[in-house]
C-alpha positions as CSV (number, residue, x, y, z in Angstrom):
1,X,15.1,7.6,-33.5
2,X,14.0,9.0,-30.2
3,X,13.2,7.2,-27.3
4,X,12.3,8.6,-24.1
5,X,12.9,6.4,-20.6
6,X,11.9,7.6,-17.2
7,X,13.8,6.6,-14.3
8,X,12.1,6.4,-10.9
9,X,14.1,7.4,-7.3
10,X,14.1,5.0,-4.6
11,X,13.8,4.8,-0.7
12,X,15.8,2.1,1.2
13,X,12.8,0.7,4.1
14,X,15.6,-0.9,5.7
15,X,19.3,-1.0,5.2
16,X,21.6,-3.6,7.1
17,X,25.4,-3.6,6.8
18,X,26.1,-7.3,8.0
19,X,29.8,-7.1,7.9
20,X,33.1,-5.7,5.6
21,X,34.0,-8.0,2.7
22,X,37.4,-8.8,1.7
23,X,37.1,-6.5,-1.4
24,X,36.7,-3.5,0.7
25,X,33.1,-3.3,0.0
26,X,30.5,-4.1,2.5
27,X,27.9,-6.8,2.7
28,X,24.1,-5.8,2.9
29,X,20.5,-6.0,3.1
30,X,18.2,-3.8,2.0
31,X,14.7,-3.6,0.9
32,X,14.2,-1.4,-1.1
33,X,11.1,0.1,-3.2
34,X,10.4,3.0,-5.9
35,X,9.0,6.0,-5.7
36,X,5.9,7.1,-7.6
37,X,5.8,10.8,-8.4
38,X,10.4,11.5,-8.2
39,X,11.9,10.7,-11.2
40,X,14.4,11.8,-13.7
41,X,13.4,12.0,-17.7
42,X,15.8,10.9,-20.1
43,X,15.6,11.6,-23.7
44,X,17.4,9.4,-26.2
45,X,18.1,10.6,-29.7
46,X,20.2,7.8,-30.6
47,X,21.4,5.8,-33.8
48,X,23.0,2.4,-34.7
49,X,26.6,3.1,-35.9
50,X,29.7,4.4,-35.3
51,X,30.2,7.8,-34.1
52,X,30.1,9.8,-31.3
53,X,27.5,10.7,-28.4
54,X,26.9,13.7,-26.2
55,X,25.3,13.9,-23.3
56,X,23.3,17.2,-21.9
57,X,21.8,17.7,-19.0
58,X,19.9,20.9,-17.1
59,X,21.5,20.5,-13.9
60,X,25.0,22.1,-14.7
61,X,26.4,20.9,-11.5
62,X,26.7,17.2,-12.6
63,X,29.3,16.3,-14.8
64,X,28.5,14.6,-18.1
65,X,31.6,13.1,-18.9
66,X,32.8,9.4,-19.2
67,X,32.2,9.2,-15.0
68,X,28.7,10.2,-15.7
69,X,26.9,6.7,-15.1
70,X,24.4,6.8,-18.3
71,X,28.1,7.3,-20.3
72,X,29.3,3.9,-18.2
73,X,26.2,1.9,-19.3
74,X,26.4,3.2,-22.7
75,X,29.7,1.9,-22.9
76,X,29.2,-1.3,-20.8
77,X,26.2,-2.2,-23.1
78,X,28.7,-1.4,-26.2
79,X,31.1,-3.6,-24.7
80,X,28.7,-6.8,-24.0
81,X,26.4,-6.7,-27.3
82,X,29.1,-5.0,-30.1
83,X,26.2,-2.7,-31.0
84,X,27.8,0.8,-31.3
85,X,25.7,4.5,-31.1
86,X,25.4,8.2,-32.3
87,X,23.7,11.0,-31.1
88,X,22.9,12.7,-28.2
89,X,20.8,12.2,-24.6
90,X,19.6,14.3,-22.6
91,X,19.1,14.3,-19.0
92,X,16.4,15.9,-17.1
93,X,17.3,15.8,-13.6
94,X,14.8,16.2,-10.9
95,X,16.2,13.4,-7.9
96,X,18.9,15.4,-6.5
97,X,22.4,14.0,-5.9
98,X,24.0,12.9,-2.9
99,X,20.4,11.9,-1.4
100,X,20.4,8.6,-1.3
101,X,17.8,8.0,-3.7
102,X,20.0,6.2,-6.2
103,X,19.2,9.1,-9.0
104,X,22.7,8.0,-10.7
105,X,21.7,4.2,-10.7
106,X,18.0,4.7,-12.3
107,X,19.7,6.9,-14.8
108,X,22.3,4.2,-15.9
109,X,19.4,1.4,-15.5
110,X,17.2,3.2,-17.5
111,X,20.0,3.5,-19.9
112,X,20.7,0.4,-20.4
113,X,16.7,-0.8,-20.3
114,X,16.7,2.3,-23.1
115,X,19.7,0.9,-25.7
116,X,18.4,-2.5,-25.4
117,X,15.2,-1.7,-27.0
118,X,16.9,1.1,-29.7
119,X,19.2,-1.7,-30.3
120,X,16.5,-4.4,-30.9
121,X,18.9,-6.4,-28.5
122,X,16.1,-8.1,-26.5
123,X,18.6,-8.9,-23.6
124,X,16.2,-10.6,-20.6
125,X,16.1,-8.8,-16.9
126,X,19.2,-11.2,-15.6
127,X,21.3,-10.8,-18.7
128,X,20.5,-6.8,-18.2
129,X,21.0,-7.1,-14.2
130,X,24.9,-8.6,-15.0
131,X,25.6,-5.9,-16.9
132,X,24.4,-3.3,-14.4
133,X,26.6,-4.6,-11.8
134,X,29.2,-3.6,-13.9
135,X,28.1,-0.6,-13.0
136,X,27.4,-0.1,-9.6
137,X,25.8,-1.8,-7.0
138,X,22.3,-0.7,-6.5
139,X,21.7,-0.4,-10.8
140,X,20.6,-3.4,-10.7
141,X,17.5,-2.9,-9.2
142,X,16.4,-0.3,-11.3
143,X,16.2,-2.3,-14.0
144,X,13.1,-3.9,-13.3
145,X,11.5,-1.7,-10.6
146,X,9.7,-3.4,-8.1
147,X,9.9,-3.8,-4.6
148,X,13.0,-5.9,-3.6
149,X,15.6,-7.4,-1.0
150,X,18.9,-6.7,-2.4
151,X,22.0,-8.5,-0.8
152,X,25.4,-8.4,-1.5
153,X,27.0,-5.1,-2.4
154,X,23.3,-4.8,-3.1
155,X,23.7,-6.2,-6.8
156,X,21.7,-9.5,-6.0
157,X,18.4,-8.5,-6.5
158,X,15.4,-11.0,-4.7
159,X,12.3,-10.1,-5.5
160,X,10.3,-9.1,-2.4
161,X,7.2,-10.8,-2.0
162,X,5.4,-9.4,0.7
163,X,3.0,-6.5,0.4
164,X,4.1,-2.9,0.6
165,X,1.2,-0.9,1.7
166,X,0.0,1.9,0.2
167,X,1.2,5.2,1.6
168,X,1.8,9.2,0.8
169,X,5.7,9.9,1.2
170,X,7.1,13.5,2.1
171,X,10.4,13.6,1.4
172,X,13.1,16.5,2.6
173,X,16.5,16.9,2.0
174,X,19.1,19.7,3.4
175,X,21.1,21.7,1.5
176,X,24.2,19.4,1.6
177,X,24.9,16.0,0.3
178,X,26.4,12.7,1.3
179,X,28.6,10.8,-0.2
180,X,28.1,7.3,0.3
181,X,31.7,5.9,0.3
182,X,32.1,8.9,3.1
183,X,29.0,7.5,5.0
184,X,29.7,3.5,4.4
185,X,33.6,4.1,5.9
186,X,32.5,5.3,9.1
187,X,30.0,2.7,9.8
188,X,32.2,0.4,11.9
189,X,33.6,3.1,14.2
190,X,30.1,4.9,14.9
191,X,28.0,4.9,17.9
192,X,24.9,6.3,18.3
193,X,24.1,9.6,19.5
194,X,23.0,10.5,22.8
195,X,19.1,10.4,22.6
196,X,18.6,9.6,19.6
197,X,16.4,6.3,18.5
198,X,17.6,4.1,16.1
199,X,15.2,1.4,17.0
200,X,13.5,-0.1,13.9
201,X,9.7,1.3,13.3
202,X,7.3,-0.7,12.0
203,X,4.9,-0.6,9.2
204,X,2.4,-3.2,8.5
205,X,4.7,-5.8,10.2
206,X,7.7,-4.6,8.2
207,X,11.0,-3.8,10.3
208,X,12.1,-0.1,9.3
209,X,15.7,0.9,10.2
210,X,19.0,2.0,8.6
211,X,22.1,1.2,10.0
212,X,24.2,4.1,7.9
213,X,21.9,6.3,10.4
214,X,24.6,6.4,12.9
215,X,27.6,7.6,10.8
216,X,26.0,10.1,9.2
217,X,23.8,12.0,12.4
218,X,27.0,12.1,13.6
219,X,28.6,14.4,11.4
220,X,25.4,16.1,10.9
221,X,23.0,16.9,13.7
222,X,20.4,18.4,12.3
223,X,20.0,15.1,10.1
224,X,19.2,13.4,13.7
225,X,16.8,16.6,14.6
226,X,15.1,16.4,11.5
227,X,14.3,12.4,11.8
228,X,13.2,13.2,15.4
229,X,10.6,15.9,14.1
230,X,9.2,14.3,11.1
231,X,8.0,11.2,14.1
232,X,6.4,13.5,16.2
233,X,4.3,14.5,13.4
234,X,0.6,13.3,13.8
235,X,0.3,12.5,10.0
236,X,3.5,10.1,9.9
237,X,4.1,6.6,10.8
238,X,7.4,6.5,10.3
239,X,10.4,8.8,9.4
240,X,13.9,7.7,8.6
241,X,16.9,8.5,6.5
242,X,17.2,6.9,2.9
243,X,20.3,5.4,1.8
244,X,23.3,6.8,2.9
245,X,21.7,10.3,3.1
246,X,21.0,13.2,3.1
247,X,17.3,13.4,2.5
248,X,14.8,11.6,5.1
249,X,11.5,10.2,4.4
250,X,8.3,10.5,6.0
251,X,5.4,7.5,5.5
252,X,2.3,9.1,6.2
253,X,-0.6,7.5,7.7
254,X,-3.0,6.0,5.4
255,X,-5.5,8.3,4.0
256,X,-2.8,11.2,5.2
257,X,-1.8,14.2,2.9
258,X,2.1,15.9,2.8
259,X,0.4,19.6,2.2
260,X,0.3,20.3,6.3
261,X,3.6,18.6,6.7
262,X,5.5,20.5,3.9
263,X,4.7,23.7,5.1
264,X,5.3,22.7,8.5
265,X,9.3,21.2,7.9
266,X,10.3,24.3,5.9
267,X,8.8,26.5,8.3
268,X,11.0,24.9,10.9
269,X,14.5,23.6,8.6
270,X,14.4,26.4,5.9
271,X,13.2,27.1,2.5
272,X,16.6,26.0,1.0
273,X,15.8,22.7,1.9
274,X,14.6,19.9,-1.0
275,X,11.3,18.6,-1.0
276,X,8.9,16.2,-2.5
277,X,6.0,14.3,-2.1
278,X,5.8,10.8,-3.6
279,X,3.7,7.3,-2.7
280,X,4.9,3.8,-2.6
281,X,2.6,0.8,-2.3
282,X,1.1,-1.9,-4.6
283,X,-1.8,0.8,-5.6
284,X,0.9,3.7,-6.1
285,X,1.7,2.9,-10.0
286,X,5.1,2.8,-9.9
């Protein structure tokens, strides 16, 4: 059979690192929500049985091997239910990686949300959300998404009950990645830079910030001058990073549209820049 799953990106609204746990990991909170209009396809030509699975994918650059994370919740979900698979999947890859939009996580979430129902398994969301974990730490999310506070190493997922407004999203990333072990490492020893606010923003009573903001403008300036550009914009309301970086985010005033915006941040950071436009609210449809 073939079964097709989509799997959404994400923006981090706020990001807190409250401390560094004994396992070496650290402890957060972050609230985090999907976006409508970024998302990777995946396309599941799978069987029940033994035998072997490949996985393709249009983006040569990423690697499809056992590291890939749809191969680790393929086996994870082998592991836990004893069901076994053949075939192929096939990745369609539109978040890009490195941009702290958790493309990797929604891939192995939508994995696991995809073998469940191929399998006829039936496992519930917290039965799903263990295995994820297994994973890696923000997978769990994905697998229901909906906006939510996530804690921990951002595997406890609590759903977020307060409304997310409705808002247009630009979204622009430069040609370079982060890695987020890289950006999480540096957090304790980084200080802000010189003129540069870090100073939650607000939106609709909601505190926006990210703590992993420091570390990374750091090593890369034009990170802090892009932030600093997308606020000075008279459609936005707030601009941050997501994540761990390296794309940045734009919420657009209500009733605002990205078009003027676009052509305006690639006029001044360069064509070989990413870019998106996406929405996020309770109206958005994600």
């Amino acid at each position: 059979m073939t079964y097709v799953e989509r799997a959404p990106a994400k923006i981090n609204l706020s990001l807190r690192i409250l401390n560094r746990r004994e396992d070496g990991f650290h402890e957060v909170e972050t609230l985090m929500v999907i976006l409508c209009g970024v998302e990777d396809e995946i396309r599941f030509a799978l069987n029940l049985g033994s035998g072997e699975v490949g996985l393709m994918c249009d983006d040569p650059a990423l690697p499809v091997g056992e590291d890939n994370l749809i191969m680790r919740a393929l086996r994870v979900f082998s592991a836990r239910t004893g069901k076994q698979f053949y075939g192929e999947i096939v990745l369609n890859k539109r978040i890009p990686s490195g941009a702290g939009l958790g493309g990797g996580s929604s891939d192995a979430a939508a994995t696991l949300r995809a073998l469940n129902k191929i399998s006829g398994e039936a496992l519930p969301v917290t039965e799903l959300r263990e295995l994820a974990a297994e994973i890696g730490a923000d997978v769990a999310f994905f697998i229901k998404p909906e906006p939510a506070l996530c804690k921990g190493k951002g595997e406890v997922v609590v759903p977020f009950f307060g409304k997310i407004p409705d808002r247009e999203v630009f979204l622009i990333k430069p040609a370079f990645s982060v890695a987020t072990a890289w950006a999480y490492s540096r957090w304790s020893q980084s200080g802000g830079l010189p003129g540069v606010d870090y100073s939650p923003q607000s939106l609709t009573g909601i505190d926006l910030c990210n703590d992993l903001e420091r570390p990374v403008f750091a090593k890369h300036l034009v990170m802090a001058a892009m932030k600093a550009w997308l606020i000075e914009q008279p459609e936005v309301e707030v601009g941050m990073m997501s994540g761990s970086g390296s794309t940045l985010f734009a919420l657009l005033h209500e009733g605002r549209r990205p078009e003027g915006l676009r052509e305006r941040a690639l006029a001044e950071f360069g064509a070989s820049c990413w870019d998106a436009s996406a929405s996020i609210g309770d109206g958005s449809g994600a």
